[in-house]
DRENDRENLUM-384820 format. One record per residue (C-alpha): residue in one letter; x, y, z; residue number from 0. Coordinates in steps of 0.02 Angstrom, whole numbers, plus 32768, in hexadecimal, padded with zeros to 4 digits. Each point is the difference from the previous one (the first is absolute). Example, Ala and Ser with C-alpha at 12.3 -4.5 7.8 and 13.67 -1.06 7.14 Angstrom:
2
<site resn="A" x="8267" y="7F1F" z="8186" resi="0"/>
<site resn="S" x="8045" y="80AC" z="7FDF" resi="1"/>
//
This chain:
171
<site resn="X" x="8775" y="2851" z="4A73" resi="0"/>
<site resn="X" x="7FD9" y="7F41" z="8000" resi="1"/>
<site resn="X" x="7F91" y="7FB6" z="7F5C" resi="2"/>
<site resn="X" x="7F7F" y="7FD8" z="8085" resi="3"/>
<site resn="X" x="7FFE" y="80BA" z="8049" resi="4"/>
<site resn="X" x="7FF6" y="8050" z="7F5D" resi="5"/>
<site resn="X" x="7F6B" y="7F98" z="7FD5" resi="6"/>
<site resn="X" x="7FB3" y="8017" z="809F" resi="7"/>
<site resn="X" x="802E" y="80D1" z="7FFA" resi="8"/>
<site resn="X" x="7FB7" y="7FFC" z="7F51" resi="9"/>
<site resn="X" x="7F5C" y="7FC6" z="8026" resi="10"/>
<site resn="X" x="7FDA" y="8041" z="80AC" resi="11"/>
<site resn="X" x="7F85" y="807F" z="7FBD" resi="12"/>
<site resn="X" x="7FCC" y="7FD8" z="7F4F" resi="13"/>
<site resn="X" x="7F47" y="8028" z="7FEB" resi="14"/>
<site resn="X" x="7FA4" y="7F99" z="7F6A" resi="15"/>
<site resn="X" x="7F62" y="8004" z="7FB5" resi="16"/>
<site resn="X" x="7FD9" y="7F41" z="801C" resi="17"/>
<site resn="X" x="8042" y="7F48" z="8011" resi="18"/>
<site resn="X" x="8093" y="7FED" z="7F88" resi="19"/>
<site resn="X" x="7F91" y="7F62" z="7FA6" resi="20"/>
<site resn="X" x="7F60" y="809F" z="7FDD" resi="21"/>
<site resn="X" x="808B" y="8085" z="7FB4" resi="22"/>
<site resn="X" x="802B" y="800C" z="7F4C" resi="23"/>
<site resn="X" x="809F" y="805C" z="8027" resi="24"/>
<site resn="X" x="805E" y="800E" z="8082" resi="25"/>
<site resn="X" x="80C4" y="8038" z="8017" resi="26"/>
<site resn="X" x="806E" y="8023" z="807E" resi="27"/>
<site resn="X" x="80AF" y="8050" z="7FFF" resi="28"/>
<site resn="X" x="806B" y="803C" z="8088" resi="29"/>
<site resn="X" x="80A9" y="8053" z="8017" resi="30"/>
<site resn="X" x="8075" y="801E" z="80A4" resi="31"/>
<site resn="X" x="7FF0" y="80A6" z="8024" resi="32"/>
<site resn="X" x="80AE" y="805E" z="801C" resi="33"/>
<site resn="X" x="7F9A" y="8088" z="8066" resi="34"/>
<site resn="X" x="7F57" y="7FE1" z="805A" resi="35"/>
<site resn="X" x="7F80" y="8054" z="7F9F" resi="36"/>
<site resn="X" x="7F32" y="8000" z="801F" resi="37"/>
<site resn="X" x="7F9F" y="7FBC" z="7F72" resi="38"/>
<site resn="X" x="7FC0" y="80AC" z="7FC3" resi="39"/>
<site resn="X" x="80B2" y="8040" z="8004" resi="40"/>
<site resn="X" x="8027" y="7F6A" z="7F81" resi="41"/>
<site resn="X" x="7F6E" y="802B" z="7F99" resi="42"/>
<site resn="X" x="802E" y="80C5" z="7FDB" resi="43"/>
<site resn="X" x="80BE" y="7FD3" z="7FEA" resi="44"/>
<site resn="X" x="7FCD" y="7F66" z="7F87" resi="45"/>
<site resn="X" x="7F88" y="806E" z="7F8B" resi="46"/>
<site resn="X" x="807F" y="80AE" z="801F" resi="47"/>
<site resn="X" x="8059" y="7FD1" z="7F6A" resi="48"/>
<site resn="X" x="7F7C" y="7FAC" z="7F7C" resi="49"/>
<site resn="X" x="8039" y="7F6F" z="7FB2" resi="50"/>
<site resn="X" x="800E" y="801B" z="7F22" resi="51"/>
<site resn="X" x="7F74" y="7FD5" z="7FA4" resi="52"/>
<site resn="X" x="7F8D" y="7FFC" z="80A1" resi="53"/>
<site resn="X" x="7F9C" y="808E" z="7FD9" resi="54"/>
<site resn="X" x="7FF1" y="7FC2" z="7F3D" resi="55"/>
<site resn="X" x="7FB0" y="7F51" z="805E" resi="56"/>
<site resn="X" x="7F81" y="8061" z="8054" resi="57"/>
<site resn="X" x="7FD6" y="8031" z="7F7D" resi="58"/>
<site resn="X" x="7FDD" y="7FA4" z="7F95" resi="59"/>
<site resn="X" x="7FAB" y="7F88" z="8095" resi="60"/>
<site resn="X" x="7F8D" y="808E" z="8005" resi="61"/>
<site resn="X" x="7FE2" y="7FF7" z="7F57" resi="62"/>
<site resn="X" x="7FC4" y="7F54" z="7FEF" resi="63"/>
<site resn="X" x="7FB7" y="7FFB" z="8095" resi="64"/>
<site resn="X" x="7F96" y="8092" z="8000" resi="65"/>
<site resn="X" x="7F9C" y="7FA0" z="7F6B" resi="66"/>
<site resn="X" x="7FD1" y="7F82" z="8079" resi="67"/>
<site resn="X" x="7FCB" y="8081" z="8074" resi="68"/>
<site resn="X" x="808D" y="7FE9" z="807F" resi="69"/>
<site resn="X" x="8023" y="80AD" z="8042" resi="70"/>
<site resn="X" x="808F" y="805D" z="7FBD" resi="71"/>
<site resn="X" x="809B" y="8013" z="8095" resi="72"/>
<site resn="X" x="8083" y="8061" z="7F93" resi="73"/>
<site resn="X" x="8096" y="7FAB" z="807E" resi="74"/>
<site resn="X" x="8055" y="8038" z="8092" resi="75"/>
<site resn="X" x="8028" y="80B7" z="8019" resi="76"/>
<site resn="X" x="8097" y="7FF1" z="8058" resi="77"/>
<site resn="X" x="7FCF" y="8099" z="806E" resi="78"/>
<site resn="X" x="805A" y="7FD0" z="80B8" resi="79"/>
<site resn="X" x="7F8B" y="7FC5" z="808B" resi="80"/>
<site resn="X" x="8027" y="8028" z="80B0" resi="81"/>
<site resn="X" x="7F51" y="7FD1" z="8045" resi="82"/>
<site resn="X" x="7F77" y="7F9A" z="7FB9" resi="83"/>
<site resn="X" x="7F66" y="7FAF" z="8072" resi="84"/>
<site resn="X" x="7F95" y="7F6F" z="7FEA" resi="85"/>
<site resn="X" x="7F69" y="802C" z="7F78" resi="86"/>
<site resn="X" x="8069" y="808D" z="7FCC" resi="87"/>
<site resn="X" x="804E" y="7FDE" z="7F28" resi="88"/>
<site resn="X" x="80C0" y="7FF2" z="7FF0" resi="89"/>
<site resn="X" x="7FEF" y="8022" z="7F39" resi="90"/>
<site resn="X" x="7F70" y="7F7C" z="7FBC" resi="91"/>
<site resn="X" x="8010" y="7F8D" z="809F" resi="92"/>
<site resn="X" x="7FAA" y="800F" z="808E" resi="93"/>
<site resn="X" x="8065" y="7FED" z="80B6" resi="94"/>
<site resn="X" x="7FB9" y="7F72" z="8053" resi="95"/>
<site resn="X" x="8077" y="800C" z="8090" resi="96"/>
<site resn="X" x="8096" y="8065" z="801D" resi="97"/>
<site resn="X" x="807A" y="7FFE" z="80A2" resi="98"/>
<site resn="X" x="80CE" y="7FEE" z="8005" resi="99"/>
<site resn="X" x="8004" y="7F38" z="7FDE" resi="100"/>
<site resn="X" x="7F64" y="7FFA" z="7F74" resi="101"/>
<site resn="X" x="7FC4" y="8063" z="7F74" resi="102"/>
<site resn="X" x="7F64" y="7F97" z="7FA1" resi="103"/>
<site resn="X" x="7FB1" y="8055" z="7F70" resi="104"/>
<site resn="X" x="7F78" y="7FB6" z="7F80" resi="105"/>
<site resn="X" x="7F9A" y="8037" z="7F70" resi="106"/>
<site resn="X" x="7F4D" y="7F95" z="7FD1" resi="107"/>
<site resn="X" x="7F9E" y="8003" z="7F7F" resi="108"/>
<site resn="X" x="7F87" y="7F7E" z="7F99" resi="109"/>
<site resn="X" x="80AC" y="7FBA" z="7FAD" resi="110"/>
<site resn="X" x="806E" y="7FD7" z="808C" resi="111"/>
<site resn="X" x="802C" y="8034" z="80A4" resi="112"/>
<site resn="X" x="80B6" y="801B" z="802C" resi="113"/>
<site resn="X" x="806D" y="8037" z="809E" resi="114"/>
<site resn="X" x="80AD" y="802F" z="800E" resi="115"/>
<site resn="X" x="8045" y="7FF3" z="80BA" resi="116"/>
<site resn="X" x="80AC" y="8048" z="8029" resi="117"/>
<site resn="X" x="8040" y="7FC0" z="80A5" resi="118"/>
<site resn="X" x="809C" y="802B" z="8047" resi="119"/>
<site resn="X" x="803F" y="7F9D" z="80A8" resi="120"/>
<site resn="X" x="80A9" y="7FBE" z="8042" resi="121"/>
<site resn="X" x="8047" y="805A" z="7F79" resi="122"/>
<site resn="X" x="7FB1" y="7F9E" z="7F72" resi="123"/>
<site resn="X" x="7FA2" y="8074" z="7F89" resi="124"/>
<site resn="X" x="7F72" y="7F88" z="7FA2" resi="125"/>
<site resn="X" x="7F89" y="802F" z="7F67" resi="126"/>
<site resn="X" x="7F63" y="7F84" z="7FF4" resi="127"/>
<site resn="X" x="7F8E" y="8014" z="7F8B" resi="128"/>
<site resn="X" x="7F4E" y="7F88" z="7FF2" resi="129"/>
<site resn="X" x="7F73" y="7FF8" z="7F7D" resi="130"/>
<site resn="X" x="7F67" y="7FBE" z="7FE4" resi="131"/>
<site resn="X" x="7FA8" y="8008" z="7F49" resi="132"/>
<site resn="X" x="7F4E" y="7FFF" z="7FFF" resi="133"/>
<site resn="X" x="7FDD" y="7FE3" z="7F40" resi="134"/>
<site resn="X" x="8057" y="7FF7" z="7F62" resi="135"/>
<site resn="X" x="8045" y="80AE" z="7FE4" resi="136"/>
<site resn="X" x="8061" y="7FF9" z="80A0" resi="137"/>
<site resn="X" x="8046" y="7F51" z="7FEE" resi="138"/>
<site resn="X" x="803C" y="8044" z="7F57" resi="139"/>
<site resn="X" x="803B" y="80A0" z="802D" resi="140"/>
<site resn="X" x="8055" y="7FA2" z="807F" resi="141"/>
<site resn="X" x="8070" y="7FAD" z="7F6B" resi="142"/>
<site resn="X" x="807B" y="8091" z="7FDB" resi="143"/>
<site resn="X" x="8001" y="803B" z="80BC" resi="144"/>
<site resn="X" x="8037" y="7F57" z="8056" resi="145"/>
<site resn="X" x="80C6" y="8006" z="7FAA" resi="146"/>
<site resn="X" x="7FF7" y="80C4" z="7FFA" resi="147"/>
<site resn="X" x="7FBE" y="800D" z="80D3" resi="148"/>
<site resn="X" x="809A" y="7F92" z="801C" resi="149"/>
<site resn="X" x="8075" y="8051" z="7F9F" resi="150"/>
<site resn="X" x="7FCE" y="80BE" z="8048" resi="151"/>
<site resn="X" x="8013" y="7FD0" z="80AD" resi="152"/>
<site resn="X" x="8099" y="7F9F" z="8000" resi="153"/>
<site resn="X" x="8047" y="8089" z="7F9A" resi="154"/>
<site resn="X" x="7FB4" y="8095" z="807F" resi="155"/>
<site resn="X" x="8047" y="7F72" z="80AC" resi="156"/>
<site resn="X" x="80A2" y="801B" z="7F98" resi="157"/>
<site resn="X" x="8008" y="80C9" z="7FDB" resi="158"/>
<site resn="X" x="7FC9" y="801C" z="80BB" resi="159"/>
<site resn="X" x="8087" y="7F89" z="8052" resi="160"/>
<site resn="X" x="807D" y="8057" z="7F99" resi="161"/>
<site resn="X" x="7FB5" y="809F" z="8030" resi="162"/>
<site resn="X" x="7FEA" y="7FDC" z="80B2" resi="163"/>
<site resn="X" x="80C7" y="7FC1" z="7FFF" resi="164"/>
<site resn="X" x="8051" y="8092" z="7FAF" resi="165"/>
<site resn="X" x="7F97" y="807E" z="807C" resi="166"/>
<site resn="X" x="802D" y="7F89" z="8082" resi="167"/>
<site resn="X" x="80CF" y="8012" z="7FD2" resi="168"/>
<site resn="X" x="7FF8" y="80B6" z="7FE5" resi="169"/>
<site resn="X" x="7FD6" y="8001" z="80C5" resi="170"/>
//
């Protein structure tokens, strides 16, 4: 696939909370996919198989944060999802919209509002995530997340294309 196409593939459905210039974070990573998959697909087969120490950074997230009266999420279950709907909870997100090219999920609070959109078209798997702080707390808890968000996904992108292309060679 031409650099132009795989640009263009990656962003056809990304979902954000805002304008790029009002978002405190925002990060986007793709990979080719070597079979088509639909965004919710992606999601169950990226959190099948937790990554280590995940579970020890929610944690301790919940930890901290519950002393600043941020709800406590205790992470992602990793239970498989066949089916979610819009307003229905895929762990501690909400589904904003689900179909077979987009998956957007957020969670708000007083802190910071974030959503994650999975989008999945012309074979291009993509994982954006936007937030906006409102106050202090969340532009500080935002600190450690930034470089760790980044890191998770492209590590996830990574596990599932190498998932994706061994099921994909055993036929």
């Amino acid at each position: 696939m031409p650099p132009n196409s795989f640009a263009r593939a990656a962003t056809a459905r990304i979902q954000v909370l805002a304008a790029a210039a009002e978002l405190d974070f925002l990060d986007t990573q793709s990979i080719v996919l070597p079979v088509q998959i639909t965004p919710l697909e992606a999601w169950t087969l990226m959190h099948a198989r937790p990554l280590p120490g995940l579970s020890l950074a929610f944690w301790l997230r919940d930890a901290v944060s519950a002393r600043f009266g941020v709800k406590r999420i205790g992470g992602i279950s990793g239970r498989p999802h066949r089916e979610v709907q819009p307003g229905s909870m895929l762990d501690f997100f909400l589904v904003e919209a689900v179909s077979d090219e987009v998956l957007t999920l957020t969670v708000r609070d007083r802190h910071l509002d974030v959503m994650t959109c999975i989008s999945s078209a012309s074979g291009v798997l993509s994982v954006t995530s936007s937030v906006q702080t409102h106050n202090l707390f969340g532009r500080l808890y935002m600190v450690p997340v930034r470089p760790a968000h980044r890191l998770i996904v492209a590590i996830m992108l990574k596990r599932l294309r190498q998932d994706l292309a061994r099921r994909r060679a055993a036929g």
